[in-house]
Backbone bond lengths (Angstrom), bond angles and torsions (degrees), N, CA, C in turn:
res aa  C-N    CA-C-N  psi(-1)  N-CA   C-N-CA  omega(-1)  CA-C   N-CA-C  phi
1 X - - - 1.450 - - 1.535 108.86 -
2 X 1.529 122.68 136.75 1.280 126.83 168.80 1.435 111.86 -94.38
3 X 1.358 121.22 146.75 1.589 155.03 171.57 1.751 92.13 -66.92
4 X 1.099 109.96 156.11 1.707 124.63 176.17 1.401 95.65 -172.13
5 X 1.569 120.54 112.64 1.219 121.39 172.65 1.859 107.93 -119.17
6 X 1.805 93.33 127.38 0.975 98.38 -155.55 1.977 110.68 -103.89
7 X 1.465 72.30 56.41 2.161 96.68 -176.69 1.528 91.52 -125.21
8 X 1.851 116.02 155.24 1.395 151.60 163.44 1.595 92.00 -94.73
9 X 1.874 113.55 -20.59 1.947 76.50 -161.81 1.209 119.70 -83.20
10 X 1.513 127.96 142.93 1.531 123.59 -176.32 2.029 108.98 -58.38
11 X 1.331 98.83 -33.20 1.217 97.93 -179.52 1.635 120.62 -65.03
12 X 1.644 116.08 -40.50 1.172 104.66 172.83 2.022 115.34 -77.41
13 X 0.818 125.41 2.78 1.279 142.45 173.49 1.787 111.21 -65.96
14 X 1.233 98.91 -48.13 1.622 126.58 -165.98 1.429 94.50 -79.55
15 X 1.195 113.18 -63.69 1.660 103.47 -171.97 1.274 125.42 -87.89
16 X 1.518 104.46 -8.30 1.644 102.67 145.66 1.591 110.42 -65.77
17 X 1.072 148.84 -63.34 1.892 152.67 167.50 1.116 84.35 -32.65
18 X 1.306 158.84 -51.66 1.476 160.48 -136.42 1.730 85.33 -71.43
19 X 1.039 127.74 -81.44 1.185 134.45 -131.70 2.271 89.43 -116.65
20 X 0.900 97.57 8.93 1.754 96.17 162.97 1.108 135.71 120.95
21 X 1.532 92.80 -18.19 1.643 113.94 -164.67 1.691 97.64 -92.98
22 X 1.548 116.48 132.09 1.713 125.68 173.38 1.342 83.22 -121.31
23 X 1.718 128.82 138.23 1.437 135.21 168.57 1.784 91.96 -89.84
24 X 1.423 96.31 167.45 1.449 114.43 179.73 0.964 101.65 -88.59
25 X 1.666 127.41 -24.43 1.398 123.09 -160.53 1.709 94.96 -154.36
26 X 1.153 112.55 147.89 1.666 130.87 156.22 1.844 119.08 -112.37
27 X 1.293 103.45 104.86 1.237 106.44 -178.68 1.836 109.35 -131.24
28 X 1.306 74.47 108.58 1.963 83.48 -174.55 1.404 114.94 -57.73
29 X 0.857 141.75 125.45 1.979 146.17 176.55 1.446 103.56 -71.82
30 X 1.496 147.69 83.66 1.302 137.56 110.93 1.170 120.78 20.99
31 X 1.414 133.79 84.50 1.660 108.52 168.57 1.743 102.70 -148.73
32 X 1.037 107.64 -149.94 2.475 100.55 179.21 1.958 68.67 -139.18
33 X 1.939 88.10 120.12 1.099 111.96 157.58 1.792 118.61 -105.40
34 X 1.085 99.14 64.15 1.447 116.97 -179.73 1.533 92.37 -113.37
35 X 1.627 94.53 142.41 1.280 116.19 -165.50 1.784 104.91 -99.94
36 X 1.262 113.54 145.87 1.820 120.25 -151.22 1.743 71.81 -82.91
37 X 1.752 86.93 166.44 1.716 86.19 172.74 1.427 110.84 -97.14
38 X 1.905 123.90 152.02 1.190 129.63 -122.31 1.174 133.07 -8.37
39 X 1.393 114.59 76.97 1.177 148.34 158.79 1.475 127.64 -73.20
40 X 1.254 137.52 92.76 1.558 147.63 -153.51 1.684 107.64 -69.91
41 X 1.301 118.03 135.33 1.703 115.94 -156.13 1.450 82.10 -55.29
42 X 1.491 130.18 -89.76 1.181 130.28 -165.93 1.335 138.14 -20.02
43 X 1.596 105.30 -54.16 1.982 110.80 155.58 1.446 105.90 -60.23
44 X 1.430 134.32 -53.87 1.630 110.68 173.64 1.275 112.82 -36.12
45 X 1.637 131.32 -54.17 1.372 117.06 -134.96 1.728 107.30 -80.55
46 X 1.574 93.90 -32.21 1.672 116.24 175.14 1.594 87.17 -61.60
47 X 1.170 134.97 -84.07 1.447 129.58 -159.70 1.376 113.69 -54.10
48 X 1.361 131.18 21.90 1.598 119.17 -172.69 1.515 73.80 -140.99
49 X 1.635 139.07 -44.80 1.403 107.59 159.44 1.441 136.01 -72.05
50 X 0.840 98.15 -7.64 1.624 93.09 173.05 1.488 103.21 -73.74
51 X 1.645 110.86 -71.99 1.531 104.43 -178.32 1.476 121.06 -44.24
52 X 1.425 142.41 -9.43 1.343 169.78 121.40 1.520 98.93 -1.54
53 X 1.251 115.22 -79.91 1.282 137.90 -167.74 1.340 126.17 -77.69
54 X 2.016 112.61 -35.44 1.372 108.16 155.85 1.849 113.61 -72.37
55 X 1.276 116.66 -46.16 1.750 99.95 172.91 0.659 129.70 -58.44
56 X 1.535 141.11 16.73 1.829 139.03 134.04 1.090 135.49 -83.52
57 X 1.343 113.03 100.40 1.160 120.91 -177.48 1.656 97.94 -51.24
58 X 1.777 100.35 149.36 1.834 113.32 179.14 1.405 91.41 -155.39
59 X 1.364 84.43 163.53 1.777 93.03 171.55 1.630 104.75 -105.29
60 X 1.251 118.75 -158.61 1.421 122.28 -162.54 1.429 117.85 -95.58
61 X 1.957 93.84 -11.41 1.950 79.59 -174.52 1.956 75.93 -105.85
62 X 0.940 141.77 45.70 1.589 136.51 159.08 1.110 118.78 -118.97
63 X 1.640 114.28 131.45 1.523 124.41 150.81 1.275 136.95 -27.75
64 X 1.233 163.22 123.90 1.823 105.58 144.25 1.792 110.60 -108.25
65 X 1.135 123.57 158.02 1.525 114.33 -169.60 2.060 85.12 -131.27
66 X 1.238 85.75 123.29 1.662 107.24 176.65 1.657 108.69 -121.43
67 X 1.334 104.92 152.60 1.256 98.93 172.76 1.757 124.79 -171.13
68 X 0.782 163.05 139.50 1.527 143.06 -133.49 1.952 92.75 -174.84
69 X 1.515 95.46 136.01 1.570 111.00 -171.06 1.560 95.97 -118.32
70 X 1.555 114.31 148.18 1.344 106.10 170.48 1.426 98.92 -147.47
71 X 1.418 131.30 157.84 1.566 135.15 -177.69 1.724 97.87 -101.29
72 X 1.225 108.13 144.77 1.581 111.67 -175.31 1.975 101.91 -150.71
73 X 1.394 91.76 130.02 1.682 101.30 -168.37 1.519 77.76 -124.24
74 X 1.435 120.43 112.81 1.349 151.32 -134.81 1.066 88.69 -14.54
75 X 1.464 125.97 -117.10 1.890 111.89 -141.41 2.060 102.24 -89.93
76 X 1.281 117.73 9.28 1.343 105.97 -176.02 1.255 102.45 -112.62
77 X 1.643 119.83 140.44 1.374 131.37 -150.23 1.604 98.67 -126.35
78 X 1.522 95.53 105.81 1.100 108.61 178.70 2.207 121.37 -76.90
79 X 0.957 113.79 89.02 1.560 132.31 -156.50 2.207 91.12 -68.01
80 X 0.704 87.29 -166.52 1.857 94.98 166.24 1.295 108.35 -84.31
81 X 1.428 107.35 147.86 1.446 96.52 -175.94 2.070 98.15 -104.76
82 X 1.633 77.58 148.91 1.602 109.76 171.80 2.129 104.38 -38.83
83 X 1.245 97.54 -61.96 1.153 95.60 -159.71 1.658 100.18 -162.22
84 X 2.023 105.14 164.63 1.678 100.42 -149.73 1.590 113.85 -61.85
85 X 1.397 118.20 -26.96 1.457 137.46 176.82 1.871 95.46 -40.16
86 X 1.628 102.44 -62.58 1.512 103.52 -169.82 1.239 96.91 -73.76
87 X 1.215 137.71 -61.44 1.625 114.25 171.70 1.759 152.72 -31.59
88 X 1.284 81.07 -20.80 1.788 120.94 157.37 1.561 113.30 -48.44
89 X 1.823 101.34 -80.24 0.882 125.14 -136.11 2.171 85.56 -81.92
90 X 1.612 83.57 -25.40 2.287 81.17 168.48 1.446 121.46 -56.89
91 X 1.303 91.26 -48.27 1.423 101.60 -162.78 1.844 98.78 -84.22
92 X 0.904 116.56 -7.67 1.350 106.19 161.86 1.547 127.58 -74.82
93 X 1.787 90.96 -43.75 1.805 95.37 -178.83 1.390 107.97 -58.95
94 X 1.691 117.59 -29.57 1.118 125.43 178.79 1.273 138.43 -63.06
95 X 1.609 90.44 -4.33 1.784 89.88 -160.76 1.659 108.90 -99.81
96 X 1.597 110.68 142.01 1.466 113.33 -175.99 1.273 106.11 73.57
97 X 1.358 141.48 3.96 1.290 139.28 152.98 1.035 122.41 -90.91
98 X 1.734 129.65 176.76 1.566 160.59 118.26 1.585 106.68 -46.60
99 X 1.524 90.71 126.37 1.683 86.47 171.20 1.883 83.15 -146.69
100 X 1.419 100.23 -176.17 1.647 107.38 176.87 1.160 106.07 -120.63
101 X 1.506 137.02 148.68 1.362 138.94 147.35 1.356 95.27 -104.85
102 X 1.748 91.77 124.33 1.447 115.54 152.42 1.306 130.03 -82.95
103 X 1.746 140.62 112.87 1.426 99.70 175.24 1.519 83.23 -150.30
104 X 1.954 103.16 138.86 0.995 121.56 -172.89 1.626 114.95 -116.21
105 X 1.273 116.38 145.76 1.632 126.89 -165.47 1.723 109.36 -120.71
106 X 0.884 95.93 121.53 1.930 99.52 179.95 1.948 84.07 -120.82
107 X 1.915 84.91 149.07 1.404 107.12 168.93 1.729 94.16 -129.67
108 X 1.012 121.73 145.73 1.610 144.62 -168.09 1.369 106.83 -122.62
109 X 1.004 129.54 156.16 1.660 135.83 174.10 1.576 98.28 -175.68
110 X 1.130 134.91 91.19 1.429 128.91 -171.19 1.290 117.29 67.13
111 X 1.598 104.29 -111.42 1.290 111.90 -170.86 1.731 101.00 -117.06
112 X 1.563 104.83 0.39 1.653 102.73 175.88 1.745 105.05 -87.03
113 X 1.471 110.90 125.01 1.097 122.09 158.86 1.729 123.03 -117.06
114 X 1.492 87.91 145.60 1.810 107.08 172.10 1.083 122.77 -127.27
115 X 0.797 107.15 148.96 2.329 112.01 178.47 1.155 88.67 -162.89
116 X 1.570 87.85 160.44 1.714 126.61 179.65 1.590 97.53 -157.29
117 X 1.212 100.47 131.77 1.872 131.38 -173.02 1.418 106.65 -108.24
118 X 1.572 127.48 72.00 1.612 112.22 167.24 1.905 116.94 -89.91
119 X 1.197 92.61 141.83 1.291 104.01 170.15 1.667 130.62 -114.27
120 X 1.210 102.44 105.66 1.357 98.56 -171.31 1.833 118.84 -103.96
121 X 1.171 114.12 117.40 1.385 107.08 170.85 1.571 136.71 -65.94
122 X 1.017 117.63 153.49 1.500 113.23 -165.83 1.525 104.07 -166.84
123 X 1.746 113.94 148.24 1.070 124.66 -155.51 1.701 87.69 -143.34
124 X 1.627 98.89 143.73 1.063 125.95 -160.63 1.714 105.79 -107.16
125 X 1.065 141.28 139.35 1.412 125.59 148.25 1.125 141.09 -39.40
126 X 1.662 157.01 157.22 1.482 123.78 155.24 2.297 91.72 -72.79
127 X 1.602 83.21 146.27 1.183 86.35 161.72 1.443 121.18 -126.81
128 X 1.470 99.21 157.88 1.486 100.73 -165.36 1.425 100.85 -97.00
129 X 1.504 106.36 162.03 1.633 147.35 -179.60 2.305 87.21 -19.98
130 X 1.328 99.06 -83.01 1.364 105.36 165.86 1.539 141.37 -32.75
131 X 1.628 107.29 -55.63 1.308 102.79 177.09 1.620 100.75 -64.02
132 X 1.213 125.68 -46.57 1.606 132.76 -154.49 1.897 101.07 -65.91
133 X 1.541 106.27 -39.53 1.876 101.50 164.81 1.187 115.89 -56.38
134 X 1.555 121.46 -62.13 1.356 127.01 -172.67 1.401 117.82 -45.62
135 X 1.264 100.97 -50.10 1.501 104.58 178.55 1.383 119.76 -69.86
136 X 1.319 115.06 -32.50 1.830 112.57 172.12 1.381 105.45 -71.99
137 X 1.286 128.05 -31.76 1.723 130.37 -167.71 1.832 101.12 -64.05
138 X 1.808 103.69 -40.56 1.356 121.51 -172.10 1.433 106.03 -46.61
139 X 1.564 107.40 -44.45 1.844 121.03 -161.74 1.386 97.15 79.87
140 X 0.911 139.14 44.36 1.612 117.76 173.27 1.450 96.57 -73.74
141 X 1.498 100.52 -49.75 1.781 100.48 -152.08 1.494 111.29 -59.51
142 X 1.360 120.58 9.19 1.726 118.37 -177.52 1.159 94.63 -80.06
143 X 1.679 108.51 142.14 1.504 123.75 163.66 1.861 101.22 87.62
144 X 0.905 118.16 -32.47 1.641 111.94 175.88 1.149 125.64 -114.73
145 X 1.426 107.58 149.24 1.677 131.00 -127.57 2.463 81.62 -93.90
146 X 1.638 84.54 130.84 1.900 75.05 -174.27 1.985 94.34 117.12
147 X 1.084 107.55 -67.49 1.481 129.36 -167.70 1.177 89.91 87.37
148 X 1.775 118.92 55.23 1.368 116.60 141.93 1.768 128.22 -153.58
149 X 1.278 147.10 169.38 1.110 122.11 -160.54 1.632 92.70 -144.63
150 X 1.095 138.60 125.12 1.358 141.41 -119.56 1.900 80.42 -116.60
151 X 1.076 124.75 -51.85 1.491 153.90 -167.08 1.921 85.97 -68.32
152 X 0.836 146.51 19.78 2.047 149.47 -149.78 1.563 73.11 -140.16
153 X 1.756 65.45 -163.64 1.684 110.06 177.20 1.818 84.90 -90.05
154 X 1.174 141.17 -24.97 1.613 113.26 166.89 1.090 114.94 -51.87
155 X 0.862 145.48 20.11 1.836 142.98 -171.88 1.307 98.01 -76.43
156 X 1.679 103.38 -59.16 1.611 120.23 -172.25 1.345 124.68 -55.47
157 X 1.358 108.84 5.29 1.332 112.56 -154.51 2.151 96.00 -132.46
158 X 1.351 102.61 -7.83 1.470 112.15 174.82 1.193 101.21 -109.73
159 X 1.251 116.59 112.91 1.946 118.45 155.37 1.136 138.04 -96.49
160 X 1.501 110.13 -12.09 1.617 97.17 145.18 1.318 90.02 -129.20
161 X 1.386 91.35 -168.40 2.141 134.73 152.05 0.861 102.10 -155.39
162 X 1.831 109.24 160.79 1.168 146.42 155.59 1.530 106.32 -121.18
163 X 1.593 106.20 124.50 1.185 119.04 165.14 1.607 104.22 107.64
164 X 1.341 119.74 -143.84 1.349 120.08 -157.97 1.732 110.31 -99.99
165 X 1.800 108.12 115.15 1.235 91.21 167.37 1.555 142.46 -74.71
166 X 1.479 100.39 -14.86 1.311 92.53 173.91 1.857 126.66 -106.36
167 X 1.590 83.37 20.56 1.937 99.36 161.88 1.674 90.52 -73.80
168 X 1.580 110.16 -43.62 1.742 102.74 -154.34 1.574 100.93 -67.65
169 X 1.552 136.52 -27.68 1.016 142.20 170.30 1.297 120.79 -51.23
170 X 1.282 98.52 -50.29 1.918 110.73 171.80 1.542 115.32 132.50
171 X 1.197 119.22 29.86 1.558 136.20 163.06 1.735 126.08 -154.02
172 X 0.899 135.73 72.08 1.581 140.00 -174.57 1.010 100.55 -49.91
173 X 1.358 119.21 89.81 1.760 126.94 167.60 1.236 124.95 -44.26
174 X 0.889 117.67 -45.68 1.774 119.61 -174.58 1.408 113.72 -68.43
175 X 1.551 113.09 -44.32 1.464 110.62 155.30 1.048 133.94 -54.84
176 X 1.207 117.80 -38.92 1.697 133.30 -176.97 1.794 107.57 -57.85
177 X 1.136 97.29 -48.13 1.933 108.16 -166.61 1.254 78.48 -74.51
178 X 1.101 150.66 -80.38 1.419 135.86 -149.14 1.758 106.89 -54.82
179 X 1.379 106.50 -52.42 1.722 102.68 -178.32 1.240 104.81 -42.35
180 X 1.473 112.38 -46.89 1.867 110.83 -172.42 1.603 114.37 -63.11
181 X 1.131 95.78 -67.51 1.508 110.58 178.33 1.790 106.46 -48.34
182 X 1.474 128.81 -24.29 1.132 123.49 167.39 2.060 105.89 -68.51
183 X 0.899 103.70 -23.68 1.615 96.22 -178.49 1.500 101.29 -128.26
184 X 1.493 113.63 67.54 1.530 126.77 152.39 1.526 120.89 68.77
185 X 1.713 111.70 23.67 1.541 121.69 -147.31 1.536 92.92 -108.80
186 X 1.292 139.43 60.99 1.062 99.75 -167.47 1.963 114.00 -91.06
187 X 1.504 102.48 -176.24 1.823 93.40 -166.07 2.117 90.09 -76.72
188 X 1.457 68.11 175.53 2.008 86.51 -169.94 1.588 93.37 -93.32
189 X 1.733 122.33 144.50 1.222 121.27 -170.88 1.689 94.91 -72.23
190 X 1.573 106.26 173.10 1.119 131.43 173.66 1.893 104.06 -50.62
191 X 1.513 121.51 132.21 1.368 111.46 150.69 1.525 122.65 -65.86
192 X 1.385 130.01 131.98 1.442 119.97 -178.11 1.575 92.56 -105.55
């Protein structure tokens, strides 16, 4: 059976190789990740992977493994921001708080589907006038959900978690190998 991962991000790419898995194919899923109105972070994140995973076309001896992370400061789901103004205004609500990253993983094989929904909490620093320029001037926050990327120079700026760091990255490994390995995937040995 072939792997088909149906992500562009280099990061979820990497930590799939992380732990064994090389797909045969990378095919990004097309879809409007706009969130329904009151729509709960967690049912979004499952519903933007799932639809993830049905818009790739596969054939029958292929997987596909989809999966989509989102930051949620209780029920409002902070998506990527548009632009640095809205990235601002994230990392502000964010700052000196608890917030959750949700991020959910579907594996596909026909008509057999799997997912797993981890949620990991995470707490932000207050940040000051300075760190919050530097870091928007940087661009990190483009492309990630929060307008921040924990795996960056945001690292410095998170002092703890609870739960999975590399759900907060954008793939929950431990779930993932099992989803695969639940449908015949197993990882590729070490190159010596």
């Amino acid at each position: 059976m072939k792997l088909v991962l149906a992500s562009a991000s280099p990061r979820r790419l990497e930590l799939l190789r992380r732990i064994g898995f090389e797909p045969a194919s990378v095919r990004p899923a097309d879809i409007d990740e706009t969130p329904l109105p009151r729509e709960l972070p967690a049912a979004y994140c499952l519903r933007v992977a799932m639809e993830k995973a049905h818009a790739v076309i596969a054939e029958a001896d292929e997987a596909v493994l989809a999966a989509d992370t989102t930051v949620a400061l209780g029920r409002r789901i902070l998506g990527k921001a548009g632009d640095q103004d809205e990235a601002r205004q994230f990392l502000l609500a964010l700052s000196g708080r608890r917030h959750v990253v949700v991020s959910a993983v579907v594996v596909r094989r026909a008509d057999l589907v799997r997912h797993r929904v981890v949620k990991t909490t995470v707490k932000m620093k207050r940040l000051s006038e300075d760190e919050l320029q530097v870091y928007l001037i940087r661009g990190e926050w483009q492309g990630k959900a929060g307008a921040y990327g924990i795996q960056g120079q945001a690292e410095a700026l998170i002092p703890w978690i609870r739960g999975s760091y590399s759900a907060v990255v954008g793939l929950p490994l431990a779930e993932t190998k099992v989803l695969l390995e639940s449908f015949g995937l197993p990882p590729m040995a070490p190159v010596k």
